[in-house]
N, C-alpha and C positions, 0 to 999 in steps of 0.2 A: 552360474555362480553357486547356485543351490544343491548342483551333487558334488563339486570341488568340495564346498563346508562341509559335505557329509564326511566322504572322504577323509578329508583332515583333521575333522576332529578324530575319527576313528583312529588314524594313525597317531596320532601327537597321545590319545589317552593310550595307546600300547606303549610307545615310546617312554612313557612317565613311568611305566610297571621297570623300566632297566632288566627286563628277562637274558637269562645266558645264552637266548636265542638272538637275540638283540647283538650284544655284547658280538658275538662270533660274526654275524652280517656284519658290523660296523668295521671288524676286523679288514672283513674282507673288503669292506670298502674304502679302507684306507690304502690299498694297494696301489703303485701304478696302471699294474695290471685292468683292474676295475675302470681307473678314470678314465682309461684311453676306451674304454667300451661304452661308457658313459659317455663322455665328449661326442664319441661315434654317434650313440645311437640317441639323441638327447626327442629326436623327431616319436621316436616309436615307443619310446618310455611316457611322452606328454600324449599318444591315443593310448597306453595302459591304462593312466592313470584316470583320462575322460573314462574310460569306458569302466574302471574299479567305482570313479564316482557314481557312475549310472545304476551301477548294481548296487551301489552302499543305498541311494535313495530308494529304487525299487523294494529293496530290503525296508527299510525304514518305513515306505508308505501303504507296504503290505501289509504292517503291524506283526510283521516276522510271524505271518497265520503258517508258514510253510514248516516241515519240520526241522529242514536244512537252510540256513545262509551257507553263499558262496563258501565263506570260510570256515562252517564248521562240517562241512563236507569232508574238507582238507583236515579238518581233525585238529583244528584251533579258531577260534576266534581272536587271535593275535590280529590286530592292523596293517602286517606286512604282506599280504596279500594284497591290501587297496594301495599301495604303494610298486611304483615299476621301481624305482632306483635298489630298495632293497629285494624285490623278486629278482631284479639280476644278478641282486647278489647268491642269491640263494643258488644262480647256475652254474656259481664257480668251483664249488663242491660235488655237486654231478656231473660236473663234465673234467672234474681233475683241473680245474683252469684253464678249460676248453682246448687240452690234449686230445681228447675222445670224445664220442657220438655218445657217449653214456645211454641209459635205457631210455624210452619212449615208446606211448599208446601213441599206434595211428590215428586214433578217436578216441579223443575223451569226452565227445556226447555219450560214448558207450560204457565209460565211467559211472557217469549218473545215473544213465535209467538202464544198465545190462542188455539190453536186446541187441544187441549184437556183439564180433567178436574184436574190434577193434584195441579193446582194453584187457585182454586177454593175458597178455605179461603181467602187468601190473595187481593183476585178479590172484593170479600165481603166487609173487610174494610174498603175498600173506598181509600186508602192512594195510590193505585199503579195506578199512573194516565198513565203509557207507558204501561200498560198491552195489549199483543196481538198485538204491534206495531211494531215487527223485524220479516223479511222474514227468514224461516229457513236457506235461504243459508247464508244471513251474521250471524247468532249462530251460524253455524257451523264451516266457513271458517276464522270467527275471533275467533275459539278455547275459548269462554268466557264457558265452560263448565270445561275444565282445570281450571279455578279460582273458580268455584260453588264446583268441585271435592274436593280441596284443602283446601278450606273452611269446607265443609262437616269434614276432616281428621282430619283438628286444632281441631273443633269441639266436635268430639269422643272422640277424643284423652285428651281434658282437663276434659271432662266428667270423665271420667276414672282417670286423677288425683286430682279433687277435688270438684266434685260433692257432695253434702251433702245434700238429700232432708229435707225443714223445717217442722217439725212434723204439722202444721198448713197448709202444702200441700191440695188445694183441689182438684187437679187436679187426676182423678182416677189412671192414669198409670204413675205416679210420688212419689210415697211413700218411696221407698225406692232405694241405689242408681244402685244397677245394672238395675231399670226400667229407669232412666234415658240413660245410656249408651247404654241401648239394645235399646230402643227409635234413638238413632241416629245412631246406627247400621245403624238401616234396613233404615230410611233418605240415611244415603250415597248410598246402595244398591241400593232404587230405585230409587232416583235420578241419579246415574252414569248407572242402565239400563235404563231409560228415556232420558235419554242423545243421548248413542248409537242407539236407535232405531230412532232418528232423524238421525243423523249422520253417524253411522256406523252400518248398517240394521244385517248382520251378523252377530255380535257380539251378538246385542241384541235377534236374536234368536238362537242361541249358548245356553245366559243363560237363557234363559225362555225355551227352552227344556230341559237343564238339570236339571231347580228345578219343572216345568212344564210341564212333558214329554207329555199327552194328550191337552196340547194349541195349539189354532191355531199359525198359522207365526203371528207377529207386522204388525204392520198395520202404522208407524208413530207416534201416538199419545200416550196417556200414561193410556189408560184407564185398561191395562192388569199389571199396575207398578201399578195405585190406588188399585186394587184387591189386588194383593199381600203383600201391605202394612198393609191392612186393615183385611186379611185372617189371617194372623200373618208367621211367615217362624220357620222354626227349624234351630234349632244350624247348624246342620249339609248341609241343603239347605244355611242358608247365609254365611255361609264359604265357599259351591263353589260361591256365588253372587264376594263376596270378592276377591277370588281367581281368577273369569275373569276378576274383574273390574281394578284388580291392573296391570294384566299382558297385556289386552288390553289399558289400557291408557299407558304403557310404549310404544308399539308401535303407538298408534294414536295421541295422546295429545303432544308428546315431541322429 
């Protein structure tokens, strides 16, 4: 009950500012389009928002000694980040209305603290001006991997309900739609083994030997999560990715 109140007050006091950030999400979630991904994904939006409250309180009971909250990472303190219904909405515009794979870091642990190269596009840009600015212990200890996890999940999860790629696609592994879904498949995978191998060292070589059997151990970084991503995985390897990633964040993340 205590990090849902976090949570909502944070978002209800954004909501009161009427920002033209605001105004444009609500847009977008007036759509059919939206509700039928909402309706879809209503499971993996209520672990968002468990795991946005967890980090709103962690924020809160740290006395914000850190020099980033989750959200000013992201380069607002705006409330729509502890919130899944509007982070969905925010992927209708990056994904063109989930016509296309739009950009994505393999690892956005390597967002926060740069040691490795998983966040490399997004470094490129120019736009991620806190890049490589969080010590891994506070990513770890304030659980903002749980909100990257659950993001990832809304994610898949709307791919999967209404993804539609536009025949004007140029994007090569976007043409049709299960390249979109498989596409963020394997996102969630290696970003939630990118995660662990900061985090939770075992786990992460748990799954990199079982789909990996001759890799070396992790090493912390995500350089062995970029290979994987980029080598491609079978059905049957990211179903066990899948299968640790769900049953390890039961016991680490909540």
């Amino acid at each position: 009950i205590i990090p849902l109140a976090c949570r909502v007050a944070v978002v209800t006091a954004w909501k009161e500012k009427n920002t033209t950030i605001q105004a444009a999400l609500d847009a977008v979630m007036s759509t059919d389009l939206f509700k039928t991904a909402q309706s879809h994904c209503q499971a993996e939006i209520e672990m968002y928002n468990r795991a946005s409250g967890v980090v709103c309180l962690l924020d809160k009971e740290s006395g914000y000694d850190y020099e980033f909250t989750y959200n000013s990472f992201w380069g607002s303190d705006d409330g729509y980040y502890f919130d899944g219904d509007y982070d969905l909405a925010t992927m209708f515009p990056q994904t063109a209305n989930f016509t296309k794979i739009g950009d994505f870091a393999p690892c956005l642990a390597d967002c926060y603290t740069g040691l490795g190269n998983g966040c490399d596009l997004y470094k490129s840009q120019g736009w991620m001006t806190n890049y490589g600015k969080v010590p891994t212990s506070e990513y770890c200890d304030m659980h903002w991997a749980a909100i990257d996890n659950g993001y990832n999940a809304i994610k898949l999860c709307a791919a999967q309900a209404v993804a539609n790629p536009s025949i004007d696609n140029t994007q090569e592994e976007g043409k049709i739609k299960e390249d979109i879904v498989s596409a963020f498949q394997i996102v969630q995978a290696t970003e939630g083994e990118c995660a662990y191998k900061y985090c939770n060292k075992p786990v992460a070589d748990a799954i990199e030997s079982t789909i990996c059997p001759n890799a070396s151990p992790t090493s912390g970084s995500s350089s062995n999560n970029v290979r994987l991503f980029h080598s491609g995985v079978s059905p049957m390897g990211l179903g066990v990715v899948m299968t640790w990633l769900l049953a390890a964040r039961n016991i680490f993340y909540f």
